[in-house]
N, C-alpha and C positions, 0 to 999 in steps of 0.2 A: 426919936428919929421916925418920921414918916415912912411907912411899909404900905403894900398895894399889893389884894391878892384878885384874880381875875379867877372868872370859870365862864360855863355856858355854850363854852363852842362847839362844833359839832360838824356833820355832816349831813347837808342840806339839796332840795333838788332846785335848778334856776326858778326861781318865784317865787322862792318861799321862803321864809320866817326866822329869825333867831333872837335872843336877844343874851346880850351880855354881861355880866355886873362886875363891878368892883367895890372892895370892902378897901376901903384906909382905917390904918391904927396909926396911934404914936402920938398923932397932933389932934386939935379940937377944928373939926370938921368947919368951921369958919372960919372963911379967911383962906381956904384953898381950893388953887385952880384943879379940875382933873378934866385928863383929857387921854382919849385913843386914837393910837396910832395903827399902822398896819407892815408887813414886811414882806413881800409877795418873795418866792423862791428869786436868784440872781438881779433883786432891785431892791432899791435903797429904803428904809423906813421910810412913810410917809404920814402925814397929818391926816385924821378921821375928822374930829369930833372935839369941841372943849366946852365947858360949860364951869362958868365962877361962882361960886358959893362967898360971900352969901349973895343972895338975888338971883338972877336965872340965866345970865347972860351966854347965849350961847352963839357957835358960830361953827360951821362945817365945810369940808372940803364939798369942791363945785358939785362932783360927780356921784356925791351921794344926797346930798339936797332932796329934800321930797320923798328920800327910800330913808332916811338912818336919822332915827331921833334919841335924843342923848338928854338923858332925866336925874333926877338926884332924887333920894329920901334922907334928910337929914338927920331922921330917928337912926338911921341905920348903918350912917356914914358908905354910903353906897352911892354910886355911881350906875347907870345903863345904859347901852347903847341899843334898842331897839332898831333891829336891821330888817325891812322891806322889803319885797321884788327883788331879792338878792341876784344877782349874775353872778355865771363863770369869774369875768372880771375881778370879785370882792375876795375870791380866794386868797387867802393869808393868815398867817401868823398875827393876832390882835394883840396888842399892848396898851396896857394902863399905864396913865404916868399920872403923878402927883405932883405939885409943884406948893412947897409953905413955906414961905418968905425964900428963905438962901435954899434950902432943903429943899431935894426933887430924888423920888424915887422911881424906877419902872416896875411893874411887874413881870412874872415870866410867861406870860406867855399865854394865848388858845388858840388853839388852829380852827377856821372856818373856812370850811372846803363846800364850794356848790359846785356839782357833777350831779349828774342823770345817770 
């Protein structure tokens, strides 16, 4: 069974820097989608970031384009999301999801708060 643990978040000032990882266990890191989501206080989870193993295929929401780049190492079955020029805006709850064949797990959870 596919498992997804996240870390990396933090508390950040507007413009500046994080970046985030995910480890997958259970399945052979080929052949699975990962991707992050986000869940801002009183709004809905929304789409980050996905990237298909194997190959590199990625695709991101509009409004991070250009700030949040999302990488794999396949030695490590890891996943990142390299987050840029962070704003107020990006504050949220980050989520890992995995997705192999039927099997989809989410992680629990980091909080990325940018405040000054």
């Amino acid at each position: 069974q596919v498992q997804v643990v996240e870390s990396g978040g933090g508390l950040v000032q507007p413009g500046g820097s994080l970046r985030l990882s995910c480890t997958a266990s259970g399945v052979t890191f080929s052949g699975i989608v990962m991707s992050w989501y986000r869940q801002a206080p009183g709004k809905e989870r929304e789409f980050v970031a996905v990237i298909v193993n194997p190959g590199s295929f990625t695709n991101y929401k509009d409004s991070v384009k250009g700030r949040f780049t999302i990488s794999k190492d396949n030695a490590k079955n890891t996943v990142y999301l390299q987050m840029n020029s962070l704003k107020s805006e990006d504050t949220a709850m980050y989520y890992c999801n995995a997705r192999y064949g039927s099997q989809t797990a989410w992680g629990q959870g980091t909080q990325v708060t940018v405040s000054s």
